[in-house]
C-alpha angles and dihedrals in degrees: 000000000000129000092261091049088052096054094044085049091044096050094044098056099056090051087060096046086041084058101037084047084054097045085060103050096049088043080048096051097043092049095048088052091070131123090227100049091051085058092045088040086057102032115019123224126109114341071203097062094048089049085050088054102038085052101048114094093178106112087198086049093055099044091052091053084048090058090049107046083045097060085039095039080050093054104046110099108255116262104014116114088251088074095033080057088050095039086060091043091054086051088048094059103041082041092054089041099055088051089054094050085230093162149340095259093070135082108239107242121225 
């Protein structure tokens, strides 16, 4: 490889790197306004679980999940990251239901 040939290689690969640094920054940025990450980033838990709520538009789905993660929310010992998680996944749900209009009983999110 010649000297030319080496520069060429040398500049194209930080433009790739450049790009590739860019595409993760803007990837990065997008993934950190969600929703979900704002819950996880408050609670903890599953980033996974908050994206499952904030995407069902079942009412029954997500009262069902509401029953579950109470009984389970009642028998986590208070104060250990285990309940705060359930604690965010309970918002989750009454905030997803309320955006939905699933029922009376519960506060419209916004």
């Amino acid at each position: 490889m010649n000297e030319h040939d080496r520069k060429r290689f040398v500049i194209t690969l930080f433009v790739v790197a450049a790009l590739f640094i860019l595409a993760l920054l803007v990837l990065q940025n997008h993934f950190f306004d969600t929703q979900a990450y704002q819950y996880q980033k408050t609670f903890g838990g599953n980033i996974l679980v908050y994206e499952k709520i904030f995407q069902t538009n079942d009412c029954n789905e997500l009262l069902d999940a509401l029953n579950l993660l109470d009984r389970q929310w009642n028998e986590a010992k208070w104060g250990t990251p285990k309940h705060k998680w359930l604690t965010g996944y309970i918002a989750a749900v009454y905030h997803q239901l309320g955006r939905l209009e699933c029922g009376k009983n519960f506060v419209e999110a916004k």
